[in-house]
Backbone as CSV, one residue per row, in Angstrom:
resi,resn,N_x,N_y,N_z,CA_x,CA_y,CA_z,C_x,C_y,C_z
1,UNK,-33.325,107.631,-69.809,-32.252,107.121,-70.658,-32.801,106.902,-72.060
2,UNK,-32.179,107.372,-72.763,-32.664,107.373,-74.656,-32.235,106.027,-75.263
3,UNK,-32.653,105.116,-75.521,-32.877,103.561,-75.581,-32.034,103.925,-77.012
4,UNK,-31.734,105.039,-77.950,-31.239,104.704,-79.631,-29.739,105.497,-78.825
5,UNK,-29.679,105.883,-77.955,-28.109,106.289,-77.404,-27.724,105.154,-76.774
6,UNK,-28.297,104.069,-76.022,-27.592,102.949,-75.551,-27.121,102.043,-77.032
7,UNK,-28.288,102.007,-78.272,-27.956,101.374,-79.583,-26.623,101.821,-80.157
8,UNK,-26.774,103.142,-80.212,-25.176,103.854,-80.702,-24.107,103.353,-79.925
9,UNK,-24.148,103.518,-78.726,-23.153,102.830,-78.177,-22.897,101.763,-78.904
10,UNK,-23.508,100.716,-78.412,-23.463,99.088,-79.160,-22.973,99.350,-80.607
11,UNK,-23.242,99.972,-81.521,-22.586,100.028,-82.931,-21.369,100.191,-82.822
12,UNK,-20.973,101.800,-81.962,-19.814,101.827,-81.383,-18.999,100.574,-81.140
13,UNK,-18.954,100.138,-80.494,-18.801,98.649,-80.127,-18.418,97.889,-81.202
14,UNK,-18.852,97.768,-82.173,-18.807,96.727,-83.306,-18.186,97.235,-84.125
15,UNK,-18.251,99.137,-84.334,-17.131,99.469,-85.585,-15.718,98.934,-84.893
16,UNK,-15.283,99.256,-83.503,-14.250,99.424,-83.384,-13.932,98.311,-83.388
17,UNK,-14.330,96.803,-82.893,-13.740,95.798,-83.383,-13.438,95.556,-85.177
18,UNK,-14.353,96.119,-85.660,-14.021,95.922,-87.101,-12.749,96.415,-87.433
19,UNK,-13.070,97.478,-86.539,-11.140,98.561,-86.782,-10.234,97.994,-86.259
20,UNK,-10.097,97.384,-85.241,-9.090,96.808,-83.998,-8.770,95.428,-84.718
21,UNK,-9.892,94.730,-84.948,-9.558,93.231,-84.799,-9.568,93.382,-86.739
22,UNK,-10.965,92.985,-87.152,-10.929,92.575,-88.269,-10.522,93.548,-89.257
23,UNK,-9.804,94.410,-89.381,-8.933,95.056,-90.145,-8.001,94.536,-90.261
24,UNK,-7.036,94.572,-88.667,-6.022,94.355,-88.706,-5.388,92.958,-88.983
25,UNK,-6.406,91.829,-89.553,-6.243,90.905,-90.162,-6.523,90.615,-91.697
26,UNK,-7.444,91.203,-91.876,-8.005,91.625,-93.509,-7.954,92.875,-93.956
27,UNK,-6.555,93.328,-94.444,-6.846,94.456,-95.259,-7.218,94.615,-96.304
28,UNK,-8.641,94.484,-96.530,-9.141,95.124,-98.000,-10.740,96.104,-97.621
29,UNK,-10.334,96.796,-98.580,-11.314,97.751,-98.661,-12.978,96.891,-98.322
30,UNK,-13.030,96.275,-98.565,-14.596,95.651,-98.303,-14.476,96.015,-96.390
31,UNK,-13.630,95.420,-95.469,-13.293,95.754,-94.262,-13.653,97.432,-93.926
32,UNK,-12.953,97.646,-95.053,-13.053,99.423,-94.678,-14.756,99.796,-95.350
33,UNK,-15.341,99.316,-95.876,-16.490,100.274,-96.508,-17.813,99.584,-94.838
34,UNK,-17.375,98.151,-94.582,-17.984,97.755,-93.150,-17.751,98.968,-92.163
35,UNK,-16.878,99.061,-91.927,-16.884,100.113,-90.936,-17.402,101.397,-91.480
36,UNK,-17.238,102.112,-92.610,-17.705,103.184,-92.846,-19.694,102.816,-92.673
37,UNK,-19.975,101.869,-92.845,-21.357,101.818,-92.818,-22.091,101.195,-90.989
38,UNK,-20.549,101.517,-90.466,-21.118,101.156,-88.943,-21.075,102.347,-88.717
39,UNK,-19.835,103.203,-89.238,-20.180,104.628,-88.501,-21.721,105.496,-88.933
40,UNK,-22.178,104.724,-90.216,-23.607,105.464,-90.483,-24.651,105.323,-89.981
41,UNK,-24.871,103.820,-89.267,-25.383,103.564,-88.304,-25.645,103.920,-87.218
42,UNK,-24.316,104.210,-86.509,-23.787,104.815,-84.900,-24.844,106.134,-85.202
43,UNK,-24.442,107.137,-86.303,-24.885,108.486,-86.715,-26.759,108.124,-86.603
44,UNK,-26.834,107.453,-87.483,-28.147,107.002,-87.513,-28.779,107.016,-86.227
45,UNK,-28.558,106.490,-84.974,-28.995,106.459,-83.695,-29.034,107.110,-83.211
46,UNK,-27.924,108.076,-83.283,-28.281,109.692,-82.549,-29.091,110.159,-83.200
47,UNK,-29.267,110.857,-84.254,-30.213,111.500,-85.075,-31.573,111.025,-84.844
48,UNK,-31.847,110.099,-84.571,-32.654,109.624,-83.813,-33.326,109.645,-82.578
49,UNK,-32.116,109.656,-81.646,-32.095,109.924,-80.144,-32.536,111.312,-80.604
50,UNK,-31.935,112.487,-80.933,-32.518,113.988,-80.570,-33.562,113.967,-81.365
51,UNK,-34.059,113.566,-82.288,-35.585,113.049,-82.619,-36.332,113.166,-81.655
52,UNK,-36.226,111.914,-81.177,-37.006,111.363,-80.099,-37.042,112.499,-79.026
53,UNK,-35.770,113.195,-78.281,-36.227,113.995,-77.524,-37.107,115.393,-77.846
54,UNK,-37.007,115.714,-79.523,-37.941,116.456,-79.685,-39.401,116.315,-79.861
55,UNK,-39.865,115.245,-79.716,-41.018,114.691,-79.937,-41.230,114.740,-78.542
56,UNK,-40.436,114.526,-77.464,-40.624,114.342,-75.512,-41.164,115.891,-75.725
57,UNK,-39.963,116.951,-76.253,-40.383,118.166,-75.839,-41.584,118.827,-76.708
58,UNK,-42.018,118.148,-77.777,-43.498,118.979,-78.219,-42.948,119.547,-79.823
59,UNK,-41.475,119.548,-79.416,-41.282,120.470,-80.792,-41.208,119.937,-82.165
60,UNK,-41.451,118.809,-82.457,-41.789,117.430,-83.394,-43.239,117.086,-83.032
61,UNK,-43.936,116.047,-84.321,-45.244,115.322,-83.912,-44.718,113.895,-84.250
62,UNK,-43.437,113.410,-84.980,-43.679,112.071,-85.479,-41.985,112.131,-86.197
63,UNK,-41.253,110.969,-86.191,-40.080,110.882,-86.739,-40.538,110.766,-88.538
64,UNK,-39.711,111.216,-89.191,-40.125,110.948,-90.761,-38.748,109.699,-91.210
65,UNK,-39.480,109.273,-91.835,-39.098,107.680,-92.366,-37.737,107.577,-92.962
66,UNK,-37.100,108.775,-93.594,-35.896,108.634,-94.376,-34.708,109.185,-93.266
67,UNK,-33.708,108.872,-93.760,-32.763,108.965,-92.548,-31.991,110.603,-93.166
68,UNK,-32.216,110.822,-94.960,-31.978,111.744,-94.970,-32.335,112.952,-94.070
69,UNK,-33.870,112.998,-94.587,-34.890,113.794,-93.958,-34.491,114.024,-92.467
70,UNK,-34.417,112.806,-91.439,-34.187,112.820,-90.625,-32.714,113.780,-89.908
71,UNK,-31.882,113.456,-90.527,-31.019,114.421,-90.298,-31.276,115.933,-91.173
72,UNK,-31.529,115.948,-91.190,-32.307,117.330,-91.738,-33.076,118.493,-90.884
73,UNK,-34.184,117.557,-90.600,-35.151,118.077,-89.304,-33.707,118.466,-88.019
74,UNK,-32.752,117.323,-87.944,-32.227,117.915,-86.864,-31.481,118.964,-87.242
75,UNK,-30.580,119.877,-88.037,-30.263,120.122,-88.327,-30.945,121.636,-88.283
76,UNK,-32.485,121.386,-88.485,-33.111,122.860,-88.328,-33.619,122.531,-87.163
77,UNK,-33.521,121.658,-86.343,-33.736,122.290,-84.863,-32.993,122.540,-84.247
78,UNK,-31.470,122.671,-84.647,-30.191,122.234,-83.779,-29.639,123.847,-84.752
79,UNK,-30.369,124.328,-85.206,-29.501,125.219,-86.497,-28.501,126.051,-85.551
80,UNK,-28.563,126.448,-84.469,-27.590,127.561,-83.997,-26.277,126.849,-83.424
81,UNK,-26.200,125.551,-83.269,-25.536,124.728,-82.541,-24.088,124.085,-83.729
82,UNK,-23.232,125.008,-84.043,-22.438,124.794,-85.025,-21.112,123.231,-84.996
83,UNK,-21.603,123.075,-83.797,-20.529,121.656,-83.782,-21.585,120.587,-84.201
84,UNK,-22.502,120.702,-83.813,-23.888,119.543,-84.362,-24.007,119.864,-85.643
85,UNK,-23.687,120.720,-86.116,-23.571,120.908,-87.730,-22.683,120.618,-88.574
86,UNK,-21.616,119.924,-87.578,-20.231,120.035,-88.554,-20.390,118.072,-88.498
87,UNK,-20.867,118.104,-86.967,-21.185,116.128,-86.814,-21.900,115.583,-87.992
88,UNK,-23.077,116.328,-88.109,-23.814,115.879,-89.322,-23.876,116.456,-90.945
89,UNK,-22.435,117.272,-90.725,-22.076,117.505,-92.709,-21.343,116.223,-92.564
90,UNK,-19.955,115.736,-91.469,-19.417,114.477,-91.889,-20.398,113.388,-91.581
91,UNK,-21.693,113.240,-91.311,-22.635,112.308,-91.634,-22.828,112.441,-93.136
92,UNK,-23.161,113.139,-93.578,-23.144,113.516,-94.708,-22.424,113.134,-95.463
93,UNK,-20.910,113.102,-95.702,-20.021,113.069,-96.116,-20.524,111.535,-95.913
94,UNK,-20.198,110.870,-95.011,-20.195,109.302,-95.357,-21.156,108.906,-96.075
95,UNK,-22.499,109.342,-95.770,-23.381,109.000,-96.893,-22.955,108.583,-98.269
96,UNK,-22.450,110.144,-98.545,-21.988,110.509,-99.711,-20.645,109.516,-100.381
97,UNK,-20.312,108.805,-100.042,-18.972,107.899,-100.012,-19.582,106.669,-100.310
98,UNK,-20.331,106.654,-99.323,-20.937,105.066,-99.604,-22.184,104.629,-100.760
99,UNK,-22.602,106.085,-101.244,-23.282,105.790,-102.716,-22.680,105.716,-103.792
100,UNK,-21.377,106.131,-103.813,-20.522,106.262,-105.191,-19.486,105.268,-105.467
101,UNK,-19.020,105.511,-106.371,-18.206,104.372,-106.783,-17.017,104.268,-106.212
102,UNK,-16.476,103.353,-106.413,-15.172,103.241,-105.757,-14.065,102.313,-106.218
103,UNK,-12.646,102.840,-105.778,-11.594,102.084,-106.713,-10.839,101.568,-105.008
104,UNK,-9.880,100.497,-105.898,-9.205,99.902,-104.773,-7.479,100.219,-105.013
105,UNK,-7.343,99.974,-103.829,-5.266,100.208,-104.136,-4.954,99.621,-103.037
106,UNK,-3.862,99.278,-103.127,-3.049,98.185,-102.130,-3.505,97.843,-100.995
107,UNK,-5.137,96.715,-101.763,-5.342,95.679,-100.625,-4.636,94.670,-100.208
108,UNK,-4.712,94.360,-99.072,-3.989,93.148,-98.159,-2.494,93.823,-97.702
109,UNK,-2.523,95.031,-98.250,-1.730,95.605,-97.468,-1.497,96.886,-96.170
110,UNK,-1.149,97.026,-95.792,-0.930,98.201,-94.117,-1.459,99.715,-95.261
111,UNK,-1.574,100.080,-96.211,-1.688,101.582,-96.588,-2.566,101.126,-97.745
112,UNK,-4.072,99.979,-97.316,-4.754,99.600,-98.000,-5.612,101.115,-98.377
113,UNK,-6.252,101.303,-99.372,-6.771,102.663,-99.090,-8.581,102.273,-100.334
114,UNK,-9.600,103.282,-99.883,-10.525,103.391,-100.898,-10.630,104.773,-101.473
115,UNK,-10.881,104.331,-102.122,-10.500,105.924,-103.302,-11.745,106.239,-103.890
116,UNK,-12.672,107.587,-103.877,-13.981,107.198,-104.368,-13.932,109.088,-105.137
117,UNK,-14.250,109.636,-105.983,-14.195,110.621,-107.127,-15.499,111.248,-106.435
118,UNK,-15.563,112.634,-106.013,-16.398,113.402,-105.623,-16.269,114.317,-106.530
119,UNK,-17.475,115.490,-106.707,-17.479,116.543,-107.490,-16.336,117.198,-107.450
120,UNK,-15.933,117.960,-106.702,-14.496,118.605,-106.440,-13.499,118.559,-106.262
121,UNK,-13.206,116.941,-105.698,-11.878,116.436,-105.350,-12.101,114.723,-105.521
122,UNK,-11.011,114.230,-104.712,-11.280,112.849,-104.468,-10.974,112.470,-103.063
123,UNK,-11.598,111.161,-102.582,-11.566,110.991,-101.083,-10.700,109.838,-101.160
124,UNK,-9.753,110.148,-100.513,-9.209,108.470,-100.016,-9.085,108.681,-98.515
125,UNK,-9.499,106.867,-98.776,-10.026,106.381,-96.687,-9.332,105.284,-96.789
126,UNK,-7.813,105.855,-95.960,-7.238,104.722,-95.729,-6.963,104.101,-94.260
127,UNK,-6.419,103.434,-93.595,-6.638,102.979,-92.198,-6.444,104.483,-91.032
128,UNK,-5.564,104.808,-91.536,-4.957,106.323,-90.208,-6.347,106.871,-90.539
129,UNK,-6.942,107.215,-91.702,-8.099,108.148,-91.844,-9.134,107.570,-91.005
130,UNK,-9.470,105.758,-90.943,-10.566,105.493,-90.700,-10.502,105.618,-88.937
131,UNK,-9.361,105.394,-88.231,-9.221,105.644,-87.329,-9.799,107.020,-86.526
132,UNK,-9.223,107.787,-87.133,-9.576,109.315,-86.745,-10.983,109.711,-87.173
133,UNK,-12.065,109.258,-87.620,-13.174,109.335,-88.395,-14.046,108.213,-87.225
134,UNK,-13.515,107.258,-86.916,-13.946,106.679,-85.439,-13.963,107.345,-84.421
135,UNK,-12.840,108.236,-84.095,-12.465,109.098,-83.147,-13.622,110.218,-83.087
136,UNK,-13.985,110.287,-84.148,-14.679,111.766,-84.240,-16.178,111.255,-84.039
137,UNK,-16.448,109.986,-84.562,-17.871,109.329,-84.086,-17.760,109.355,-83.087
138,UNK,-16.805,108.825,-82.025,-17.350,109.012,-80.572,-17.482,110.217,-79.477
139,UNK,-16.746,110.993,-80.367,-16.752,112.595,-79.992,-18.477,112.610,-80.323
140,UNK,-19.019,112.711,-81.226,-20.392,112.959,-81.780,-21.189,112.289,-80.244
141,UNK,-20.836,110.885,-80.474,-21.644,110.747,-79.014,-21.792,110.471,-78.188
142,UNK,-20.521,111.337,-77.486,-20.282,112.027,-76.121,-21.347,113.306,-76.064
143,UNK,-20.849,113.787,-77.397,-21.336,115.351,-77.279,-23.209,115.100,-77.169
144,UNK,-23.705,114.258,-78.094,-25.074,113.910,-78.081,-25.735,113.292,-76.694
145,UNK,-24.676,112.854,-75.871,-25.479,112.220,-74.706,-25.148,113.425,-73.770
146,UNK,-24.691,114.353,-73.777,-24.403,115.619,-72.979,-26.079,116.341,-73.081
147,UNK,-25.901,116.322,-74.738,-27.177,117.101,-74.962,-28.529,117.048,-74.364
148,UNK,-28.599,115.463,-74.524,-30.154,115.178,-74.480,-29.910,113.961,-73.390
149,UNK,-29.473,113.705,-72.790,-29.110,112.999,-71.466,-28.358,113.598,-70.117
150,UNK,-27.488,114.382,-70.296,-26.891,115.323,-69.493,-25.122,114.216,-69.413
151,UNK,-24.507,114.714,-68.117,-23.393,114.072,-68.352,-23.541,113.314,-68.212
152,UNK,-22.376,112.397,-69.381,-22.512,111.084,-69.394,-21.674,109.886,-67.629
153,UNK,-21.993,109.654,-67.433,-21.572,108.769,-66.248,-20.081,107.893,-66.528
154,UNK,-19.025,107.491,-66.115,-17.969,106.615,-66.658,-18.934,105.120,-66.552
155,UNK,-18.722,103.970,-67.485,-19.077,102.842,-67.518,-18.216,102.129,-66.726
């Protein structure tokens, strides 16, 4: 059992109350950038977990310290594996969200949203988005405990 896939879980765990409970009492973007930085976390642990199993299998000597990097390495060990590539461009993507600036619009309200100016476009993350962006974290790791754990068991 991969001890940073039981951790993901547990993050798991904590975004979705952030989504469930403390959203749905505090709508403001500070709520929403919490959860976007649980889902980087959750990400964080897998990337980790298949780390770790490449270091079991020989094909690694040592995890490297940055989490960029880190998803990186997986990325060229995983290179033929195009859904693990698409998990970790929207790792990426959140990264990328949570270094830049950001504007606010109708906090404390139901279509609270964060609005943040990317090179090409602009992102807004408003509750329906953050929902489905949860959805897709736990898709990530389902699919990651398939990988490097085999099937996952019902809890």
């Amino acid at each position: 059992m991969n001890d940073y896939l039981l951790e993901a879980r547990e993050e798991l765990k904590r975004l979705e109350h952030i989504i469930y409970v403390s959203l749905k009492y505090t709508r403001t973007v500070d709520v929403i950038l919490n959860a976007l930085r649980r889902m980087v976390s959750t990400c964080d642990f897998i990337i980790e977990a298949f780390l770790e199993k490449a270091i079991e299998e020989g094909r690694i000597e040592s995890l490297p310290k940055s989490p960029a990097l880190r998803a990186t390495w997986v990325g060229e060990l995983h290179a033929d594996d195009p859904k693990l590539q698409n998990y970790l461009a929207f790792y990426s993507f959140l990264k990328t969200i949570l270094k830049l600036s950001y504007k606010k619009r109708e906090e404390y309200r139901r279509h609270v949203t964060l609005i943040v100016d990317l090179e090409q476009a602009t992102a807004e993350i408003k509750i329906d988005n953050l929902l489905n962006a949860e959805k897709f974290v736990h898709h990530f790791l389902n699919y990651s405990w398939e990988k490097i754990v085999g099937k996952k068991e019902e809890d």
